[in-house]
TORKOL-332276 format. One record per residue (C-alpha): x, y, z; residue in three letters; residue number from 1. Coordinates in Angstrom, 1 decimal, decimal comma, padded with zeros to 4 digits. Example, Ala and Ser with C-alpha at 12.3 -4.5 7.8 and 13.67 -1.06 7.14 Angstrom:
BEGIN
      X      Y      Z   r   k
  012,3 -004,5  007,8 ala   1
  013,7 -001,1  007,1 ser   2
This chain:
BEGIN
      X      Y      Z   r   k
 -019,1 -047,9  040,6 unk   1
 -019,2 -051,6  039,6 unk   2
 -015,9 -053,2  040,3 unk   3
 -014,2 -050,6  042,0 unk   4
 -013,8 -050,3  045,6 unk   5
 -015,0 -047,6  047,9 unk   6
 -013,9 -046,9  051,8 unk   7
 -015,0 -044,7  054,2 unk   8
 -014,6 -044,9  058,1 unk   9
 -017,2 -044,6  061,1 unk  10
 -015,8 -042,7  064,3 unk  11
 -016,8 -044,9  067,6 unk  12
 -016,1 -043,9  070,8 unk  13
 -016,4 -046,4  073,7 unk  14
 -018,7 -044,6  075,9 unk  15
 -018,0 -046,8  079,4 unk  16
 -015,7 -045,7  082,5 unk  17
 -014,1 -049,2  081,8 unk  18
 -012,0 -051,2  078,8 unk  19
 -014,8 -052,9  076,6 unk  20
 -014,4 -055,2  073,9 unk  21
 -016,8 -054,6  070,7 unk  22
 -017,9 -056,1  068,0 unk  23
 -019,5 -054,7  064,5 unk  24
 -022,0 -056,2  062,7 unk  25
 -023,1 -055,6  059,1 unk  26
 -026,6 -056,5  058,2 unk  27
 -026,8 -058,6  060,9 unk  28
 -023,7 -060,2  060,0 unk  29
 -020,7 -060,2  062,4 unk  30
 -017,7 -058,6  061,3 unk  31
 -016,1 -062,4  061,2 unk  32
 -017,9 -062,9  058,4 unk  33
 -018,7 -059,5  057,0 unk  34
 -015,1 -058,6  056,8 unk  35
 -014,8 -061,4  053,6 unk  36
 -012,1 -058,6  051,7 unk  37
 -010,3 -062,0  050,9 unk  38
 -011,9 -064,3  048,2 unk  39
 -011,3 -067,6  046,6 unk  40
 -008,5 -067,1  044,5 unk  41
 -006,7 -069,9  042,3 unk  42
 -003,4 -070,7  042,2 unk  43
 -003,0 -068,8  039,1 unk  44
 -004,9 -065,7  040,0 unk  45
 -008,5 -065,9  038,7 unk  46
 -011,1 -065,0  041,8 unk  47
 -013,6 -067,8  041,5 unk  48
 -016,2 -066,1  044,5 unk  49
 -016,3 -062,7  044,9 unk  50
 -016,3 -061,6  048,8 unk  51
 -019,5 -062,9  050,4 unk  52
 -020,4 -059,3  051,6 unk  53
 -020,5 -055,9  049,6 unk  54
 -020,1 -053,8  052,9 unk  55
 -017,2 -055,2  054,6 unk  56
 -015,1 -054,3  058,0 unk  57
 -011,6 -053,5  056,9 unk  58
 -009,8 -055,6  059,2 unk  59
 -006,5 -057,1  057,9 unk  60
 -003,7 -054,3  059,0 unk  61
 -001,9 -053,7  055,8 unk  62
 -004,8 -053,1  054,2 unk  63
 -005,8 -050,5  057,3 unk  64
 -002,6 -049,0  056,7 unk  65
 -002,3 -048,4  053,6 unk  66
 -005,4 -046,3  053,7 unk  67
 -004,0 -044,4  056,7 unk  68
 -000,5 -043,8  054,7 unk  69
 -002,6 -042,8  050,9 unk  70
 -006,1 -041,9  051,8 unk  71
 -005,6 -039,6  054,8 unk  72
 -007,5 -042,0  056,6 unk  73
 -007,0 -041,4  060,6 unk  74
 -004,9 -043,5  061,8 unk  75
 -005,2 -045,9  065,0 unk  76
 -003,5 -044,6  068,6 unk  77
 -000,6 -046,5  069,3 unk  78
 -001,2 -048,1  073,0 unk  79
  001,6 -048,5  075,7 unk  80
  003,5 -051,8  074,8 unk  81
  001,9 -052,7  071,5 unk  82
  003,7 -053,8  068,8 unk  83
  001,1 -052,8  065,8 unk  84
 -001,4 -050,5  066,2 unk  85
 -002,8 -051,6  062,9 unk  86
 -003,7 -054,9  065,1 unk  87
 -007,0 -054,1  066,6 unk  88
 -009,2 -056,5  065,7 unk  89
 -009,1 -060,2  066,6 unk  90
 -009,6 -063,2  064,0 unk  91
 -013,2 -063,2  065,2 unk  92
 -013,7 -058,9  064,3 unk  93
 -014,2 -057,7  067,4 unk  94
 -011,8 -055,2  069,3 unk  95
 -011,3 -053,3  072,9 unk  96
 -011,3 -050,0  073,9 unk  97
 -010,0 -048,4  076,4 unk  98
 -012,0 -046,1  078,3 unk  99
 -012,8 -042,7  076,5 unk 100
 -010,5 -044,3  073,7 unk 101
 -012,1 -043,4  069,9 unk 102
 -011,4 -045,2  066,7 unk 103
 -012,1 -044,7  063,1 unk 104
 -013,2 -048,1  062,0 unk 105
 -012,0 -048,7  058,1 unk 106
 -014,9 -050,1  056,0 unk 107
 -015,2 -051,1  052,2 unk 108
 -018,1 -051,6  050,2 unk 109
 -017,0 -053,5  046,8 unk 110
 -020,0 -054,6  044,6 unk 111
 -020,4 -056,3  040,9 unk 112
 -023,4 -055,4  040,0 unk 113
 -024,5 -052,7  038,5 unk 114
 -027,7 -050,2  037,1 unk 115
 -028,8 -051,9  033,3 unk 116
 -027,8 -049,6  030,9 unk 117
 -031,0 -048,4  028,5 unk 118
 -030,1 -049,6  025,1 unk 119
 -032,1 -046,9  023,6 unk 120
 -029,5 -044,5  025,1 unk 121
 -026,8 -046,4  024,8 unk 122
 -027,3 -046,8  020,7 unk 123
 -026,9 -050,9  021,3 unk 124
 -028,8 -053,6  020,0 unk 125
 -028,2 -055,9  023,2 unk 126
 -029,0 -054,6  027,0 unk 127
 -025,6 -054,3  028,7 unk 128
 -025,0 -054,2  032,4 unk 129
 -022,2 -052,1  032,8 unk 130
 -022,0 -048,7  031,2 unk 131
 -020,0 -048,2  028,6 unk 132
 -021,0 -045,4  026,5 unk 133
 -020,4 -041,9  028,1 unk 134
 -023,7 -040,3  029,6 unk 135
 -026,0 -043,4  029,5 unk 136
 -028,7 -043,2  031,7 unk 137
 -029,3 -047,0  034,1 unk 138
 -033,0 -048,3  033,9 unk 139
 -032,6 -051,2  037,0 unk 140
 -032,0 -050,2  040,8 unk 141
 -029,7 -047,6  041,4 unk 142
 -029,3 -047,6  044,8 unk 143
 -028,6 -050,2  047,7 unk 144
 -029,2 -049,7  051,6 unk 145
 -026,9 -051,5  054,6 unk 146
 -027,0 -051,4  058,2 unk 147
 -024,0 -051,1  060,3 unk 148
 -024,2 -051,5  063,8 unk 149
 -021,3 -051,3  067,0 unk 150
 -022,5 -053,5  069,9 unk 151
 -020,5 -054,0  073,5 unk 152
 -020,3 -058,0  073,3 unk 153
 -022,9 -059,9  074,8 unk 154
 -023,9 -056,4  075,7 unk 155
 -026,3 -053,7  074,0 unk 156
 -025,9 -051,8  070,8 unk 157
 -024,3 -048,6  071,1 unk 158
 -024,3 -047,1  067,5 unk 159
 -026,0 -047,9  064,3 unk 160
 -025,0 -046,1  061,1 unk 161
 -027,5 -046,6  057,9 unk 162
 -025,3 -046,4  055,0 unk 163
 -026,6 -045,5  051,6 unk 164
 -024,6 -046,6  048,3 unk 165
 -025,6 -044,9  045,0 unk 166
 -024,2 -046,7  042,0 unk 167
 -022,2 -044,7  039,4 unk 168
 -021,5 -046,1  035,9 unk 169
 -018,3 -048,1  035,5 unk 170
 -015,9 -046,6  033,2 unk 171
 -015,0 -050,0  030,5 unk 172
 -011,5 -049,8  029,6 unk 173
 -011,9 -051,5  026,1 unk 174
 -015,1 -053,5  024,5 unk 175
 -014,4 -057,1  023,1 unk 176
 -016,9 -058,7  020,4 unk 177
 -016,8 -061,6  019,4 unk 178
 -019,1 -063,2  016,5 unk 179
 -019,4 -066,5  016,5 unk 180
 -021,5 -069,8  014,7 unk 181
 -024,2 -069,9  016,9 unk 182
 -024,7 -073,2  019,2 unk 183
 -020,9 -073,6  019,0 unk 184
 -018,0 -074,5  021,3 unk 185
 -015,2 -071,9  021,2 unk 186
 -011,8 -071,2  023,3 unk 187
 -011,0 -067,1  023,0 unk 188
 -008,0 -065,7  024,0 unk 189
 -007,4 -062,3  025,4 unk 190
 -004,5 -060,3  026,0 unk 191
 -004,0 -058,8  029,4 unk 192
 -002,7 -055,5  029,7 unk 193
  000,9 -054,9  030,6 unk 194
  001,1 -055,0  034,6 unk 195
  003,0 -051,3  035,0 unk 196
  000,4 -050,1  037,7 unk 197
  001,6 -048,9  041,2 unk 198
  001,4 -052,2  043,5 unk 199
 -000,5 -052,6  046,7 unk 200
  000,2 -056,2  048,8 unk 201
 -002,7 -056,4  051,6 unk 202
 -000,4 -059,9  052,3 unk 203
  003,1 -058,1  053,1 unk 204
  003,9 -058,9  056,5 unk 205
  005,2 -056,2  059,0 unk 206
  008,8 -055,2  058,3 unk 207
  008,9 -056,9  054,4 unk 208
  009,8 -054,5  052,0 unk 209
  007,2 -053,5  049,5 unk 210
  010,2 -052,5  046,6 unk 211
  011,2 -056,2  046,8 unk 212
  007,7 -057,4  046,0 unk 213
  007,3 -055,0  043,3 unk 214
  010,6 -056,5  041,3 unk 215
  009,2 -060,0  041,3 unk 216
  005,5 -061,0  041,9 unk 217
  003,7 -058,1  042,9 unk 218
  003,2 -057,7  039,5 unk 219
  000,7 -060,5  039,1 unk 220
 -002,4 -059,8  038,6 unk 221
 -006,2 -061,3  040,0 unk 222
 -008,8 -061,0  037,4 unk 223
 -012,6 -061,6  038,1 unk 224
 -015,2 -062,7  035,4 unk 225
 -018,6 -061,9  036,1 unk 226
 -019,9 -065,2  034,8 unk 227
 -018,6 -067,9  036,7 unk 228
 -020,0 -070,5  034,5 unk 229
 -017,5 -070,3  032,0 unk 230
 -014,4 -071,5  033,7 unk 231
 -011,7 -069,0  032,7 unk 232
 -007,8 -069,4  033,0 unk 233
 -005,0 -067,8  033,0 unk 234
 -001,9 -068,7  030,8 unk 235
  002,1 -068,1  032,0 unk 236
  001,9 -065,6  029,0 unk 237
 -000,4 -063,3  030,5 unk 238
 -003,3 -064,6  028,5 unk 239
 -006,9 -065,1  029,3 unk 240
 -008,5 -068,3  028,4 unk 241
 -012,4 -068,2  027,7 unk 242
 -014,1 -071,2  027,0 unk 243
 -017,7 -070,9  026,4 unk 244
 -020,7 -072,5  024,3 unk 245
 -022,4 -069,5  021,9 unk 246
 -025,8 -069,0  022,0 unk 247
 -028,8 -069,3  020,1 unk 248
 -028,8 -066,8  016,9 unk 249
 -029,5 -063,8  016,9 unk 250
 -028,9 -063,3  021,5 unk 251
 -025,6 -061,9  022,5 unk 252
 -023,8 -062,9  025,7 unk 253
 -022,0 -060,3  027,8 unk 254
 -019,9 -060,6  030,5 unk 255
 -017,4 -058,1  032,3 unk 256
 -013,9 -058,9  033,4 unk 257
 -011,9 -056,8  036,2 unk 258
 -008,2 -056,7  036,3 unk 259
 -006,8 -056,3  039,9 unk 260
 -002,9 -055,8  040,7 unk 261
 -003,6 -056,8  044,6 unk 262
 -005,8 -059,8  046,4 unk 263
 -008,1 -057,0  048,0 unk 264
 -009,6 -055,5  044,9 unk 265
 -007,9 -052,6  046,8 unk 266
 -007,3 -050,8  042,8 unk 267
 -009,0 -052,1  039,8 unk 268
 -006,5 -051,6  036,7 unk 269
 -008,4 -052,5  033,8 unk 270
 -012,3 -053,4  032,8 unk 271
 -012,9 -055,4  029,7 unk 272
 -016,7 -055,5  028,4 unk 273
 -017,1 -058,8  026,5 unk 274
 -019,7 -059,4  024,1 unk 275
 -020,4 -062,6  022,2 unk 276
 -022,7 -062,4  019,2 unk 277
 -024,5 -065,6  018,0 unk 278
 -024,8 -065,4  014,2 unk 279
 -026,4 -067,9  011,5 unk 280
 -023,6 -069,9  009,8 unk 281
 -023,2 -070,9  006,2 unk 282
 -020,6 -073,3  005,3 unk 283
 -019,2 -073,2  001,7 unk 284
 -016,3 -075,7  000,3 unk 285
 -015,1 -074,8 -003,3 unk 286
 -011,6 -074,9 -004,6 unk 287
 -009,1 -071,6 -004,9 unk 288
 -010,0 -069,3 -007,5 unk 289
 -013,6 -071,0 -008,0 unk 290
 -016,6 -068,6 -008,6 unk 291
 -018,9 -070,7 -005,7 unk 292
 -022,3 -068,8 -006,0 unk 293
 -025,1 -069,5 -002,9 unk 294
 -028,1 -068,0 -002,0 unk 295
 -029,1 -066,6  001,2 unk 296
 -032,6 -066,9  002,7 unk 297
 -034,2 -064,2  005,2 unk 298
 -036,5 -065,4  007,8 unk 299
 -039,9 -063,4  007,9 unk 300
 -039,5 -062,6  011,3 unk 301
 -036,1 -062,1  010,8 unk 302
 -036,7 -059,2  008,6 unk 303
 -038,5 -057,3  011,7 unk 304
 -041,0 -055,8  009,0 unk 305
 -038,5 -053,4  007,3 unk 306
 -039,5 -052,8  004,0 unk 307
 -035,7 -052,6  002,4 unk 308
 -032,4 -054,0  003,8 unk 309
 -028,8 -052,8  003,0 unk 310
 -026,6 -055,5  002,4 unk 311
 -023,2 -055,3  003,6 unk 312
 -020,2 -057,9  003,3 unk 313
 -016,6 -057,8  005,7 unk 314
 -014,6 -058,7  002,5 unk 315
 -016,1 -057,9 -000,6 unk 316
 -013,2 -059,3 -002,3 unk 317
 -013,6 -062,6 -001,4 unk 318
 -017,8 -063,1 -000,6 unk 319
 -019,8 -060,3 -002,9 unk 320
 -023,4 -059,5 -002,9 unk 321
 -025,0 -060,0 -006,2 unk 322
 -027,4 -057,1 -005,4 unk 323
 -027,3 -053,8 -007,3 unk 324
 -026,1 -050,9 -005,3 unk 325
 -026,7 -053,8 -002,2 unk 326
 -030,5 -053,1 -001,6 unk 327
 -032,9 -055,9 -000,8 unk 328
 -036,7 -055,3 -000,9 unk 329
 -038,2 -057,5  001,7 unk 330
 -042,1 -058,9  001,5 unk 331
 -043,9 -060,6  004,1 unk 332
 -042,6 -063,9  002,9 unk 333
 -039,0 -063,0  004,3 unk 334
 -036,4 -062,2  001,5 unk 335
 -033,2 -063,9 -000,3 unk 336
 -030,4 -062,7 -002,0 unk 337
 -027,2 -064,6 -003,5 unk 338
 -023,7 -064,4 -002,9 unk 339
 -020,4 -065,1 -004,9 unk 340
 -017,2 -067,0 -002,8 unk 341
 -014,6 -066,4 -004,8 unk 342
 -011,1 -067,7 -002,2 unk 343
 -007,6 -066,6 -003,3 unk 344
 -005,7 -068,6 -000,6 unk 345
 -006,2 -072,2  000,4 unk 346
 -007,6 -072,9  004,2 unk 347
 -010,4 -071,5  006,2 unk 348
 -011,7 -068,2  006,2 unk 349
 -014,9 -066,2  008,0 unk 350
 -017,1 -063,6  006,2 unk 351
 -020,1 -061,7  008,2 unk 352
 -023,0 -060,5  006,5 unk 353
 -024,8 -057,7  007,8 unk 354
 -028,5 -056,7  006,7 unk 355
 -029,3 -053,3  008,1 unk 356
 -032,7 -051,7  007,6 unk 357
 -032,1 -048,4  005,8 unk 358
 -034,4 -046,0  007,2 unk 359
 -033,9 -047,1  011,1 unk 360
 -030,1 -047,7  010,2 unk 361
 -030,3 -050,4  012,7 unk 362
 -028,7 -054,1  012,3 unk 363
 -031,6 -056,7  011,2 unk 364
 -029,8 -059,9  010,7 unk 365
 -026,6 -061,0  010,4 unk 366
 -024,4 -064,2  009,0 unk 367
 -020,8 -065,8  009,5 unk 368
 -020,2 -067,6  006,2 unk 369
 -017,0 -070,0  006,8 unk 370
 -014,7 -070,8  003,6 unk 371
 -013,0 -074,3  003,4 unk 372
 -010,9 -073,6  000,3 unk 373
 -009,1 -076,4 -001,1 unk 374
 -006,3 -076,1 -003,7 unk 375
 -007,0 -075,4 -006,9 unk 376
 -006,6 -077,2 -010,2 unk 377
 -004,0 -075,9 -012,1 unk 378
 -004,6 -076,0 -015,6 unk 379
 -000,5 -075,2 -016,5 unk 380
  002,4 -074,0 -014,4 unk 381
  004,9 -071,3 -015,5 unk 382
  008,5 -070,5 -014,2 unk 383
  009,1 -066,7 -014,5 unk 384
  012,7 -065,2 -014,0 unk 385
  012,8 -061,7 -012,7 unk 386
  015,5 -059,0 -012,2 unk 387
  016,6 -057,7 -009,1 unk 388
  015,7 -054,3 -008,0 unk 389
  013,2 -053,4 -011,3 unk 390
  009,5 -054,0 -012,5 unk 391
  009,1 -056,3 -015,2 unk 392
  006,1 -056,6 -017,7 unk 393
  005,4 -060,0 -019,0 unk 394
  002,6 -061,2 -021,3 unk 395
  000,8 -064,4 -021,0 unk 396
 -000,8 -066,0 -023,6 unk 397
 -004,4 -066,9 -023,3 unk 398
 -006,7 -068,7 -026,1 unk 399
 -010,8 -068,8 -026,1 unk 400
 -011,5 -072,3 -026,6 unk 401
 -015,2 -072,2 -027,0 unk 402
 -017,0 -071,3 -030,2 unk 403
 -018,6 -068,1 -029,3 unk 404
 -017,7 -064,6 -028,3 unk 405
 -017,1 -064,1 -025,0 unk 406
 -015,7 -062,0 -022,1 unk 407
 -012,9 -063,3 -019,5 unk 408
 -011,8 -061,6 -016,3 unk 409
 -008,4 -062,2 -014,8 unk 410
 -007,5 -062,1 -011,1 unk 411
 -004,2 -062,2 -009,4 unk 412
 -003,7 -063,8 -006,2 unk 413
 -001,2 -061,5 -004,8 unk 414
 -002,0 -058,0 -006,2 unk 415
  001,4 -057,0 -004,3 unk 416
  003,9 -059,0 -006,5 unk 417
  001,6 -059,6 -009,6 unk 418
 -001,2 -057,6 -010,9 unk 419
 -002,8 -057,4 -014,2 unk 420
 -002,6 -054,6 -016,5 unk 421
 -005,8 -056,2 -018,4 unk 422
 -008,2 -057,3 -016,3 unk 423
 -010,7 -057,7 -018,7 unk 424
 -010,6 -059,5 -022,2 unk 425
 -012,9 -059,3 -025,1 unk 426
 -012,8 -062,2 -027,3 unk 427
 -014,4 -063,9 -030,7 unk 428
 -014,5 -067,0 -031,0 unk 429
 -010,9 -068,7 -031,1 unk 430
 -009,0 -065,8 -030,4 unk 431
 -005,7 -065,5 -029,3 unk 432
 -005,5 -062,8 -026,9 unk 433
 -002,1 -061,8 -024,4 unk 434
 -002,4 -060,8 -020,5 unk 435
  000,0 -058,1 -019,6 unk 436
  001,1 -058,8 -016,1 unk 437
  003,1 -056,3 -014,0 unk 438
  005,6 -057,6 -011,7 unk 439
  006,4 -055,6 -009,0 unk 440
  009,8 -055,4 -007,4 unk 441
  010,4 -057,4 -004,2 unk 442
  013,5 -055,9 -002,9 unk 443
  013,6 -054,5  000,4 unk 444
  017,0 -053,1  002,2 unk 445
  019,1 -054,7 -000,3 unk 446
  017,6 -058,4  001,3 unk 447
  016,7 -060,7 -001,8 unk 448
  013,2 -062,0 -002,0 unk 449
  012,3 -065,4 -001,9 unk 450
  010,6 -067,2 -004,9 unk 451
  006,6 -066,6 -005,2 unk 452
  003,9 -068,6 -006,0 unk 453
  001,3 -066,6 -007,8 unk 454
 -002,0 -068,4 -008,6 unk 455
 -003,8 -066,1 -012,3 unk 456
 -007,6 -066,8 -012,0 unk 457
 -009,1 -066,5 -015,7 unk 458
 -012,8 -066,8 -015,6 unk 459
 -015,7 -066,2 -018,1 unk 460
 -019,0 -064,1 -017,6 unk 461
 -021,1 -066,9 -017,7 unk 462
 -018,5 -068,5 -015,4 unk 463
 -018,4 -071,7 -017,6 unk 464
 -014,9 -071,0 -017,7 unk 465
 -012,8 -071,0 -014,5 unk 466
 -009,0 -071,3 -015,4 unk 467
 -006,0 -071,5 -012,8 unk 468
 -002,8 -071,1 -014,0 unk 469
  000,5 -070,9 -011,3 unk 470
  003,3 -068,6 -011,7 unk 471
  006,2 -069,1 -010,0 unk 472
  008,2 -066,1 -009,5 unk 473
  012,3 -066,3 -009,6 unk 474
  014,2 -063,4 -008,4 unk 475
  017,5 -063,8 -010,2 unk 476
């Protein structure tokens, strides 16, 4: 499969009454350059080239032996005087034989591509190129042919072996998504998993022992991005820096990165799938605790002719739909609908809006609404001693100031310490009305709580009234 490493060996035999030296070829590519099992690797362990060649001669010796010691692989005869039978080849690839003498010659075929995944099968929106949903079928070419060949040097070709490579779907460890302002430059981090794999070094030299390595830096890891554009790095806290510019709304970059614990792709540890959604932006500044309504507009084409959208929000608590039940009936003019930011905390925040047609139950369109909230204006300011260990009720006096009859809702910024008892407050004209607050007791494993800053958002139904009033809470 994509990413993952396959071996298998070829038995030769040399065939003269005399010691021959050989040389194997790959595609008409000499084993000096075919056997590219080594890339270019940074200093701090990202593989910036893959190896030139898929099909690949094994020929560095640790490597060879390892599969020998924990694939069964047979292993080289051990000539009069060597020192390493693992030594066969010279830095050029090619090799001698004795007379009669046979070898099993190691190769490795290690690709990163893959079939495209049908994205009717696979239930996504975006075509992917690895699979990631169990039993997906590939649409794009499933099957690769190379030529090895075994030739005396300078001398005829004595053996060619066709090899035929099926691929298999790549088993994604974890799915990443992303959604981002489309057009926009962005820096994601992501964790690597912790290192606790078994440890192969192709680079330990004969005699070093391998339990010395593992204790220190065999435990680093090589990871390889299948989009080399973007320039990745990796952090001394095991984290993977992604820089990249987001698309165009509504196209989704995707892009695959392999985790490797040696420099020979020898075991692959973990695959990440990485997708990056582009999505529409809306940018909204309003103060805390201010009703800030907008309206949205849906594109015709945008729509994709589906007669009625469901509207869905990520935090309904702080951006709403002002649609009954959510529904949204399209024409052929596009559609709009309207929205109410109503912030609780000062700084930024991210919303996404999701339309989704309701008979195909398949995402339409999609927005990122960012939130600058400032802080809010605070009408009067309130000092509020509270017991240790008990929940207190308080009231709070509250007085409609206009001339008419009118409805007020009250919100508390931090339902865990305060919350309201009466959210909602009929009132004539000039009435005095109280708020029952509840506050909730703070104490946890006998540790005293710190003072709380409470913001209590009062606000009309015509929203002509927007009141802020701050409550400091003193645990005594």
């Amino acid at each position: 499969s994509c990413g993952t490493a396959c071996y298998f060996y070829v038995y030769f035999q040399n065939p003269f009454d005399e010691t021959a030296y050989f040389e194997v070829a790959v595609n008409n590519v000499k084993a000096a350059r075919a056997s590219a099992t080594t890339s270019v690797i940074s200093q701090r362990g990202i593989v910036q080239h893959p190896p030139e060649q898929e099909l690949a001669l094994v020929t560095n010796a640790a490597e060879w032996r390892h599969l020998v010691q924990e694939r069964g692989f047979p292993a080289p005869r051990i000539r009069e005087g060597a020192a390493y039978a693992y030594e066969l080849f010279t830095a050029k690839g090619s090799f001698f034989l004795e007379s009669g003498e046979s070898v099993a010659l190691p190769f490795k075929f290690l690709s990163f591509d893959a079939p495209i995944v049908n994205s009717a099968v696979s239930g996504q929106s975006a075509p992917h190129h690895l699979v990631d949903v169990g039993g997906a079928v590939g649409t794009g070419p499933t099957e690769k042919r190379s030529t090895v060949t075994v030739q005396r040097i300078r001398g005829a070709v004595i053996r060619t072996v066709d090899v035929f490579v099926s691929f298999q779907p790549c088993i994604i460890d974890r799915t990443i998504r992303f959604f981002e302002s489309e057009n926009s430059p962005v820096r994601k981090t992501i964790k690597l998993p912790i290192a606790d794999a078994p440890v192969f070094r192709a680079s330990l030299k004969e005699g070093e022992s391998a339990e010395i390595k593992e204790g220190g830096s065999a435990k680093r890891r090589y990871v390889y991005c299948t989009r080399q554009d973007l320039g990745i790095s990796l952090t001394e806290y095991d984290e993977l820096v992604c820089p990249m510019l987001v698309p165009q709304a509504p196209e989704v970059m995707s892009f695959h990165l392999f985790i490797y614990m040696d420099q020979t792709f020898q075991e692959l540890h973990t695959a990440f799938h990485v997708e990056v959604h582009a999505i529409r932006s809306e940018y909204i500044r309003c103060s805390v605790g201010q009703f800030c309504p907008r309206t949205v507009h849906i594109a015709p084409q945008a729509t994709q002719q589906s007669p009625q959208l469901r509207l869905y929000s990520s935090d309904p608590a702080l951006c709403s739909i002002q649609i009954p039940g959510g529904f949204l009936e399209t024409s052929p003019m596009g559609g709009q609908f309207n929205i109410a930011v109503t912030p609780s905390a000062t700084g930024t925040h991210c919303v996404r809006l999701h339309a989704v047609d309701q008979a195909a139950r398949t995402l339409v369109a999609a927005w990122l609404v960012n939130i600058a909230a400032d802080p809010p204006q605070i009408k009067s300011a309130h000092e509020i001693p509270i017991p240790v260990g008990v929940e207190v009720m308080k009231r709070l006096v509250f007085r409609n100031e206009s001339n008419q009859s009118n409805t007020f809702v009250v919100v508390s910024s931090m339902p865990s310490v305060l919350s309201v008892r009466t959210p909602t407050l009929c009132m004539n004209a000039r009435e005095t009305q109280y708020i029952e607050l509840v506050f909730r007791d703070q104490v946890h494993s006998g540790v005293l709580a710190r003072p709380k800053e409470c913001f209590l958002f009062i606000w009309s139904e015509d929203r002509l009234v927007q009141e802020c009033r701050l409550l400091r809470v003193v645990y005594t």
